[in-house]
Structure formats: C-alpha cells, structure tokens
N, C-alpha and C positions, 0 to 999 in steps of 0.2 A: 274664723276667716274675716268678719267685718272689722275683728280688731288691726289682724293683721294689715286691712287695707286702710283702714285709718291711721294709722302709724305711719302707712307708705307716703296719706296723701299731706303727712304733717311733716315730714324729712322734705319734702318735695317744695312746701312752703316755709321752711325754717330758714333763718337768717343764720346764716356759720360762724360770726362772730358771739352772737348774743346767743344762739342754739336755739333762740323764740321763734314765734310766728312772726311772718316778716311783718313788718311796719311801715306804711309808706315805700314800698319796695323800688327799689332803681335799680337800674341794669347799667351794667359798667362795660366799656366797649368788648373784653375778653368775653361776653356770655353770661359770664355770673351774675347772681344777685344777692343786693343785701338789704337791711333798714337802712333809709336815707342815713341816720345822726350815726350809726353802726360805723357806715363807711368814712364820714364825715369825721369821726372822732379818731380812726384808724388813721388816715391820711392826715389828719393835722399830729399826730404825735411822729411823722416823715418828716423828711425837710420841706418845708413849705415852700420852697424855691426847684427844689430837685428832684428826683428821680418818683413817679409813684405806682406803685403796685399792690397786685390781685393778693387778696391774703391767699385765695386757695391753689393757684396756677402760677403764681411769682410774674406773670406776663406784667412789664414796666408799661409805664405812658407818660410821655412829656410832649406838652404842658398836664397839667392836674385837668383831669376830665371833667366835663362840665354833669352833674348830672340829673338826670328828668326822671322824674317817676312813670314807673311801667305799670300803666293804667290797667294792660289785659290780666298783670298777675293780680295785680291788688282785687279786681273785681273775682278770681278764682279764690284768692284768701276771703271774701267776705261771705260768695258761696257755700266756702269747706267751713267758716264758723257757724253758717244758718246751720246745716246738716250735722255740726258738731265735731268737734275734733278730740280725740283721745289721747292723751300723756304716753310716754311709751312705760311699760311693766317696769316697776321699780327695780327688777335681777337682772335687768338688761341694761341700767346704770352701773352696775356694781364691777370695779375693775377684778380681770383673771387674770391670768399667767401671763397673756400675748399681750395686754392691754397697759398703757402710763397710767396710774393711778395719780387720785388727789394729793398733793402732799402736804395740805390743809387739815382733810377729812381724820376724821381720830376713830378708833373702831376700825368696823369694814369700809376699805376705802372706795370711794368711788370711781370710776373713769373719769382720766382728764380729757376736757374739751379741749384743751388750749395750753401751752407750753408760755409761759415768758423768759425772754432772754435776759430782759434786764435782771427778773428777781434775782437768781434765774431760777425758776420752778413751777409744776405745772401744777392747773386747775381745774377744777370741774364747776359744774355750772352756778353751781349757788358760791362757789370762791372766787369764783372769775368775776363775777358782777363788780365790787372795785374797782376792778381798771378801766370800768366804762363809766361809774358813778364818779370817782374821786379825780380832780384834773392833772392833780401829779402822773397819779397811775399813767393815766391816757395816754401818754407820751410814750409808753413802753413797748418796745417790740414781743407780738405776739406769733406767734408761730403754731403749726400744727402738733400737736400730741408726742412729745418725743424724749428718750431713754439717756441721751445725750449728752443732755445738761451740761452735766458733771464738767462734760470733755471743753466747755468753754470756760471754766472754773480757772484761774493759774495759781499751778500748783505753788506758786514762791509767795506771791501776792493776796492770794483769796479774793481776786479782783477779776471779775467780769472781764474778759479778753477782745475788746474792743477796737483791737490796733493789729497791725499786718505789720512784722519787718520784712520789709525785700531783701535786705541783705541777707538775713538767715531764713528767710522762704520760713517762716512760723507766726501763728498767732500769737501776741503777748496783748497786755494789759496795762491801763496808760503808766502805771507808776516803773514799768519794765522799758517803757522806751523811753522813760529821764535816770534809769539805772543804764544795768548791764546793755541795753542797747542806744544809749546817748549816744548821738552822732548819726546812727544808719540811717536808713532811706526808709521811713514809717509812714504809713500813710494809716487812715481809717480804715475797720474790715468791710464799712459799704462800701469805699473809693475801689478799694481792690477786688470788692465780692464782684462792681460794675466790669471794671476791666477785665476781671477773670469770666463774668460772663457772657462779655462781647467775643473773647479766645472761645469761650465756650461753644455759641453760636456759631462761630465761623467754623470750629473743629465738625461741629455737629452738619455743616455745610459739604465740608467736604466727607465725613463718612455717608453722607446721604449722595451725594455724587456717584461716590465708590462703589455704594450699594446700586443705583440704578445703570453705571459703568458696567457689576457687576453680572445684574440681571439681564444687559444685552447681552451679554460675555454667553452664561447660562446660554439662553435662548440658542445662541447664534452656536454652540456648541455641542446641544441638542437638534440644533437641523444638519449639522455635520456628521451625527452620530445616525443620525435617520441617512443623512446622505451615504454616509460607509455604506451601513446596513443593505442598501437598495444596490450598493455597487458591487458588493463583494458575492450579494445572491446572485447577478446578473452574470459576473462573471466566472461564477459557479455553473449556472445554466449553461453561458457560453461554454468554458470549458470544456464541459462535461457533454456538448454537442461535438466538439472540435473529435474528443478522444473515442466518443462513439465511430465519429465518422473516418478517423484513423483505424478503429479497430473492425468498422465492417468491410473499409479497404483492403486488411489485410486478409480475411475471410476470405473475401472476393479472389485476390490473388492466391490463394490458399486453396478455393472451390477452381481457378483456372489452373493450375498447378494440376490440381489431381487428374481434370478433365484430360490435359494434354498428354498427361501421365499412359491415363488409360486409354484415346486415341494411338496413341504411340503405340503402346505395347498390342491394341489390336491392329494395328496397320502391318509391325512388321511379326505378327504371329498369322497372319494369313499370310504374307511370302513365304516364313517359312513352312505352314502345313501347305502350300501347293507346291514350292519344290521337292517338298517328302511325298507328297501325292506323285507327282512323276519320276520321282527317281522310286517309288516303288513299283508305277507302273513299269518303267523299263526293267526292271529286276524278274517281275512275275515276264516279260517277255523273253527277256536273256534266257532265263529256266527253260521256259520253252524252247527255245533254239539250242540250247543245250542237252536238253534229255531230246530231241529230234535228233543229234548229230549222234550221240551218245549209241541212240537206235542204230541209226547207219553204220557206223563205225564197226557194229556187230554181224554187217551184211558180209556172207562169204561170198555173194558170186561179186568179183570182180567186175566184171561188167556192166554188172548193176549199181555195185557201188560209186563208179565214175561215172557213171550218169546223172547221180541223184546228189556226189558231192558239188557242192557249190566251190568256188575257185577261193584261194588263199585271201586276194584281194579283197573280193567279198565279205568275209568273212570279218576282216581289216575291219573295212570301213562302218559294220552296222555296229562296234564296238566304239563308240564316240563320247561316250556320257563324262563330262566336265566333271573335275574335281571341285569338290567344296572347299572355301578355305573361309574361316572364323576371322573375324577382326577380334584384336586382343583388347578388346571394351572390357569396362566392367559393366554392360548394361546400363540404371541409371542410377549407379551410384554416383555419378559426374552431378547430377541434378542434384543427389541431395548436399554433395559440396559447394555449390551453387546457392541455394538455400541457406545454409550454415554461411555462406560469405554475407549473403544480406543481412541475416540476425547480425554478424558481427557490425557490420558498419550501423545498420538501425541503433543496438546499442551503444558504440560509440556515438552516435550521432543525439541521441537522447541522452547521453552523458556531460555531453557540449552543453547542450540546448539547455538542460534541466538547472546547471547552474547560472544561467540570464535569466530562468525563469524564475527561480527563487531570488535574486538579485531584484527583477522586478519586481516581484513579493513584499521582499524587507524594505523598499525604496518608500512602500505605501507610507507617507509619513506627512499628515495633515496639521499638526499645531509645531509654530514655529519656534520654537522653544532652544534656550541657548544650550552650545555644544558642551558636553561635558567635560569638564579640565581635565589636560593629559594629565598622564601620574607624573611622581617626582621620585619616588624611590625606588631601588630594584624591584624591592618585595613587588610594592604597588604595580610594575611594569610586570610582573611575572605572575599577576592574577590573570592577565591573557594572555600566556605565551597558548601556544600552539604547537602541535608537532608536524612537524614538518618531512617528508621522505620524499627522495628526486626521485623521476621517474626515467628509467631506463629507457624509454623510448626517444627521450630527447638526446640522450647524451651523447656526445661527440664519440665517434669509438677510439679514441688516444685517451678515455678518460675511464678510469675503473671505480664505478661502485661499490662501497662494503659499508657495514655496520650498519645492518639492515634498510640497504638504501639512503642513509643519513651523510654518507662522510664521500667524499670526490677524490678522486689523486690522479693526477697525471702520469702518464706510462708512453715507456719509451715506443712501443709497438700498438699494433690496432687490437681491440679486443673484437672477441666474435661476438657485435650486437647483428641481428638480424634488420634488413633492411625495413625503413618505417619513415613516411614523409612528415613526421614530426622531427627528424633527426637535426641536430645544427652538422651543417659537414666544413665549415669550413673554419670556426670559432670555436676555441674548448671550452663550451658552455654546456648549463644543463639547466632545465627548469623540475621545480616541486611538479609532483602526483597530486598535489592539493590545490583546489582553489583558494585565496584567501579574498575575506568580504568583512563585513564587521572591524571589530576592534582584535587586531592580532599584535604577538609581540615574541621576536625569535632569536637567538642568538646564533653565531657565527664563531668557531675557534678555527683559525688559519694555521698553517704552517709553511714553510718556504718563502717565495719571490716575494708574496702576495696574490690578491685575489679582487676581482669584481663582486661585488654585494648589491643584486636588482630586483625590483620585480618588473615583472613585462605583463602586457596582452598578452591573452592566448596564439592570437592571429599575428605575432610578429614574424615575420622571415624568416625561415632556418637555412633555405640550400645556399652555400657559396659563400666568399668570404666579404661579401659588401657591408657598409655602415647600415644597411638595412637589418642585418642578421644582427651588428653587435651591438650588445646591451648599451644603452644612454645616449647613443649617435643617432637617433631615431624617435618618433615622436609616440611610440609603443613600448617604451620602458625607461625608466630610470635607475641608475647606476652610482653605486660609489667606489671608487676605485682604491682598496688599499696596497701600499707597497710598506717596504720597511723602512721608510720616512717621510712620506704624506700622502695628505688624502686632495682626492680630488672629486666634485661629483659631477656627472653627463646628464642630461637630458637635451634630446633633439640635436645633440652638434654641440650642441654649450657647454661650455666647462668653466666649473665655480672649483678655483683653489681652496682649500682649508687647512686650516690649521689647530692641531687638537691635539692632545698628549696620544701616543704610541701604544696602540695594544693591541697582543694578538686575537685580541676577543671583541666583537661590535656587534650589538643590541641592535635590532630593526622594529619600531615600531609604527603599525597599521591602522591606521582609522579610514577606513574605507569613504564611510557615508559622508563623514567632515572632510574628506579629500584633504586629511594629514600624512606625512610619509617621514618620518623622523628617524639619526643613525647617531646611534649612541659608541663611545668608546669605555668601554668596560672595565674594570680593575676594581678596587676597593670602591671605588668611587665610578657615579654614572657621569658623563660630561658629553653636552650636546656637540655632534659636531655639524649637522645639519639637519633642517628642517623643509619640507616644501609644504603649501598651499595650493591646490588645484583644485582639479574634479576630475576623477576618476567615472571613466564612461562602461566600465565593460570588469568583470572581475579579475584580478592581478594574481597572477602567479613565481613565487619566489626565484629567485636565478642565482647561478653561482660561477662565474667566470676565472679558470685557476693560469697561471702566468708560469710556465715552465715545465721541466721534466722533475718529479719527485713532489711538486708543490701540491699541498693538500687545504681541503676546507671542511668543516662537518657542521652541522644544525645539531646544536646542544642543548 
C-alpha cells in the first residue's frame, strides 16, 4: 500500500512531457503543469508568433502565456523528495494489448509516453529524451500515445501529411499539393485543424444549447405528465362521484316507485274488501228476508198470511244494491310501460351523451405536435375506411333501405317507418347509425339523378322542408352535391362550383380532430375535388341526400 501511494504521489508530481518529477513547475492558464524549459521547448518548436497550446487538453492561448513558477507545487515536490519518492514497478512500463508501444525498444517493448507526428512514431521514456535534448528534435510535434500514425503516412508519397486540400476535403502531403493537387485551395493542417476548431466550438455551442433547450423540454414535460396524472385521477374521482350520484338517484326513484306501488295497491284493496264487506253484509240480510218470506208463504190461514205479508212495493224497494262494474285496466301494468319508457329514453339519452364524452376524451391532447399528412393513395385512404349503416330512424319515408342498412333508393310511395322525431319529413335524406370522430374514410357508389354526399351535427333540424333541414344550407353540415355533370359544395348558404372528372364513386375522407373534411372522385385514379379547413365542435355524422324517384346511393 505505501508503494502504491507513492506511485500516486509521483504521477501527481510528474511533468507529462518529460514523465519526471516536475522541475521548476509552472502552471499554464488551462490548470496544467509542467517543468518550466518542458513547456518552453514545447512552445518554441509552435509558431512563435501563432496559436499556443496545452499538450494535454489542446486548450489554445494567444499571445504565448507568460509564465511563473507555482511556488505551492514546487514546495510539495521538495516535500515528497525529503519523504522519498518510488519509480513506478518496471511491468507496469511494459506495453499490452490495449497500450502504443516503443517502436524504438527491441525485445519486450515498452509503453509509449508520447507519439510524434513529425517522426511519425511513438516513444517511451528513455526514446523520447531526444527531442527534448537534440534542437532539431525540439521542433516536432508531440502528441499523446496513439495507434494512428500510420493514417497520417501518404500512401503515394511516404511523406508526412501536413497540408489540407479544401477542394477535395483530404489530408495530403506537401509534394501532393505541387502534384496531383497543383492548383487547389491548400492550406496547412494547423490553418485548417484552427478553422475546423473554431466550427468545432461553435457546433459544440449549439449541441450544448440543444442539450440544456433539451433539459427544459424534459422538465417542462415531466410537470405535464405529473399534471395529466393529477387531472385524469380528479376526474376519475369526479366522475365516479357524478355516476354514484346518478345511480343512487335512480335507486331512489326505484325505492319511490315501489312505495307508491304498494300505497296504491293498499289504498285501493281496502275499497275493495269494504265493498265485499257490504255487499256480503247485504247478502247474509237478503237470506234472511228470504227464508222469513219463504216461511210465510207456507202459512195456510189466509188471514194470517195478509197480515204478516208486507206490500209488493216494499218489497221493491229494500232490493236496491248497485251493480259493480270493473274498469278494463290492466292494474299496474300501465306503470311498468311507463318504466320501460324511461329506460328507453335514459338509454337513448346516454347514447347521445356518451359519444361527446368520449369526444371530450380523445380531445385530451397536450403536446402540440404537427398534423399528420393525409394519405395519397387509395390503399393509404382505405387503412381508415369505416363502415358505415343509415339509420332508419332518420330516413325520410319516400326513402327505402336495404343491403343491410347500407344502400338508399328512392320510392315512388311512403314506406311504413314508424313515427320518430329524429325523422327529416320534408328532404329525402338520411343520416349514418354511426358517429364518426377520429380519422375516417368512406366511399359512396351512386346511381340515377345524383345524390347529396354530407356529414351533419347530430342536432341539425329534421321536421319540415326549410334550409335549416337541408344538408350545406346551414351552418350544421356540409355537403357536396353530385349530379351527372358537376360538382358543387354547400356549407352555411354558400356554394363553391367544382370542377373534377365524373364518377359514379366519391371517397369521403374524415380527420375529425385537424378539422379536415376532403371529397375524392374515384376511378383508377384518386383526384381531389375538394377540401375544407375548420374545426369541428361536436361529433359528425354521415348524410346521404338522393335527387329523384329510382335514384340510389350505398356506403361501399
């Protein structure tokens, strides 16, 4: 252990150029230190007018630093030599696998200290002393320990590669730029290593921007992600209050239900057992006036018998008891029709609702991130198609559904739809059973006059024949109107002419959330014939408006 920290405290004092104990040690503005003549002889084989730098950190300084000996270290080197200093273990010189070796040393080679560019070849310590003794050496760029060499070797030349062509972005070597590159733009590989590491620094400027850019980015998207978190539980909680409180309402009306139920039925089951109470009393009396008369009627004396019979009249009148007559109820089965009507509109009503709530749902969309490009191919358009089926409750009754709800046709007579205030009565239109939100995409095969192609609100106007009911004339749907020679499209009153190649087949496609609404004419080929731009407030459902008797449309 005392070796190993004397080792520690001799690396900690060694000069990097010379690999000795420092000498006279000075401190260079980067931190480092070296032997004063170390540095001195380093810097004068520079340009002594130009650029000067750290052998071990490359950090430049202009003007050439002035410099002073670092009194604190020198007094710690004189220290660590009273208490003695230790050589490091001669195996711990000897280059491995991972290590530049000497390419002096003969035998086992040793570890090089030091690389030169000029030779070009690396050294270890007892080869490297030359170029700090000899004044030619001195002049040669020295470098850290490196495998490399070779690669500043030119391969044509065998000449140290010393020169940069800009024109061909390569290092050559000076007899390369009085050859094959006479003429370019050469400069020396310091001029260009300078330039290249001013671009350097500045690159290095901006990825460190980027980075601490980055790092607010992070932060600021981890307190978004804590913010969700807090908002989606809350409104978990809330919810989940809301639905309670919906369901022990309905309890409630479910517990007053029953109560009324069973009020009812004891209110009017005590009328009836007290009119059964009196009409049996009158019955056990009648029997009695009956077996009494019964007796009499047996009496032979005459005389007696007219005495004792009461008159005709009498008789009459104690015979008075009112008929019953039933009302043709059925009890409370009227109640549980009654019942069954609420379920149905609750669930209609939660069928409404349910799709604004998922709507608000999907809307939850916190990073602003660009819209996705619509497709361009059919295929690409037909990754979201959707299936589409009208719902009969809309349909106009001139209009007959078939092919399971997919396909329209007009008819010369009303069909038996059952009455429904979703109905349109006064436009042959129909809207889809589906809501559409998201990215949808659906096609359309017409046949006849032509046909309306829309989606509407839920909430547009069906009764009566006003621009309120009809698709595009109103600011609750938009419409494209085909006929068998052009197109035209509505929204709110307005109409945009178009002009588009003829086909019985038009492509709708849906981007809800980017408030896209785009109508493609079909054939071999897709071709735009229009597009909108809005914002969609509320979820859209598909329309199909058919123009005559016989004319049909169907979602293919």
């Amino acid at each position: 252990m005392a070796q190993t920290g004397d080792q520690l405290n001799q690396d900690i004092v060694s000069c990097s150029i010379c690999l000795d104990v420092l000498k006279d040690p000075v401190t260079i503005p980067c931190g480092h230190s070296y032997c004063i003549n170390c540095i001195k002889v380093h810097w004068d084989g520079e340009d002594p007018k130009g650029i000067h730098s750290c052998p071990q950190c490359r950090k430049t300084f202009t003007p050439r630093p002035v410099l002073v000996k670092n009194t604190m270290l020198a007094d710690l080197v004189e220290q660590l030599k009273k208490t003695g200093l230790q050589a490091a273990p001669a195996d711990h010189c000897y280059a491995g696998a991972e290590d530049v070796a000497c390419d002096f040393c003969s035998g086992r080679k040793l570890k090089a200290i030091k690389s030169c560019l000029s030779c070009p070849a690396s050294y270890c310590k007892k080869h490297l002393q030359p170029h700090y003794d000899v004044a030619p050496l001195r002049k040669h760029k020295l470098v850290e320990p490196s495998k490399k060499l070779q690669e500043n070797i030119c391969s044509v030349h065998d000449e140290v590669m010393k020169m940069f062509c800009r024109t061909d972005q390569k290092s050559i070597c000076y007899l390369c730029s009085v050859d094959e590159h006479k003429g370019h733009d050469t400069v020396s590989a310091a001029v260009e290593r300078t330039e290249r590491q001013r671009e350097l620094e500045g690159s290095r400027q901006q990825i460190q921007q980027r980075i601490q850019d980055a790092e607010k980015d992070v932060k600021l998207l981890q307190q978004e992600l804590e913010a969700i978190h807090q908002s989606a539980d809350k409104t978990e909680e809330d919810s989940e209050k809301i639905f309670t409180e919906l369901i022990r309402l309905l309890q409630k009306r479910s517990s007053d239900v029953k109560q009324q139920i069973r009020s009812q039925q004891e209110a009017e089951g005590s009328r009836v057992k007290e009119l059964q109470k009196k009409l049996e009393q009158e019955i056990t009396e009648l029997k009695r006036k009956d077996a009494e008369l019964k007796q009499l009627s047996h009496t032979e004396d005459h005389s007696q018998f007219l005495l004792s019979c009461p008159s005709v009249s009498a008789l009459r009148g104690s015979t008075h008891s009112p008929s019953i007559k039933i009302r043709p109820l059925r009890h409370f089965e009227d109640v549980t029709a009654a019942v069954s009507e609420l379920r149905d509109k609750l669930q209609d009503i939660l069928r409404e609702e349910w799709t604004n709530i998922s709507l608000r749902v999907t809307e939850v969309d916190v990073l602003l991130s660009q819209p996705e490009p619509e497709p361009k191919s059919r295929a690409d358009f037909l990754k979201y198609s959707c299936e589409i089926t009208l719902d009969p409750n809309t349909a106009n009754t001139y209009l007959l559904l078939s092919e399971g709800n997919r396909k329209v046709t007009v008819m010369n007579k009303s069909q038996s739809y059952s009455s429904h205030p979703d109905r349109f009565t006064g436009w042959l239109q129909v809207l889809s059973r589906e809501s559409l939100t998201g990215r949808c995409y659906w096609e359309v095969e017409m046949r006849g006059r032509g046909a309306d192609l829309a989606v509407a609100y839920k909430n547009i106007s069906r009764a009566g024949g006003g621009t309120e009911c009809l698709f595009g004339r109103n600011d609750k749907s938009w419409s494209l109107d085909c006929d068998q020679n052009s197109y035209e499209f509505w929204y709110n009153k307005m109409k945009t002419s178009i002009s588009g190649p003829q086909s019985s087949r038009v492509g709708v496609y849906l981007d809800h959330r980017a408030g896209i609404l785009s109508f493609y004419s079909v054939s071999e080929t897709m071709t735009l014939l229009h597009r909108v731009q809005t914002t969609f407030t509320q979820p859209l459902y598909g329309g199909i408006g058919i123009w005559g008797f016989g004319s049909s449309a169907e979602f293919v």
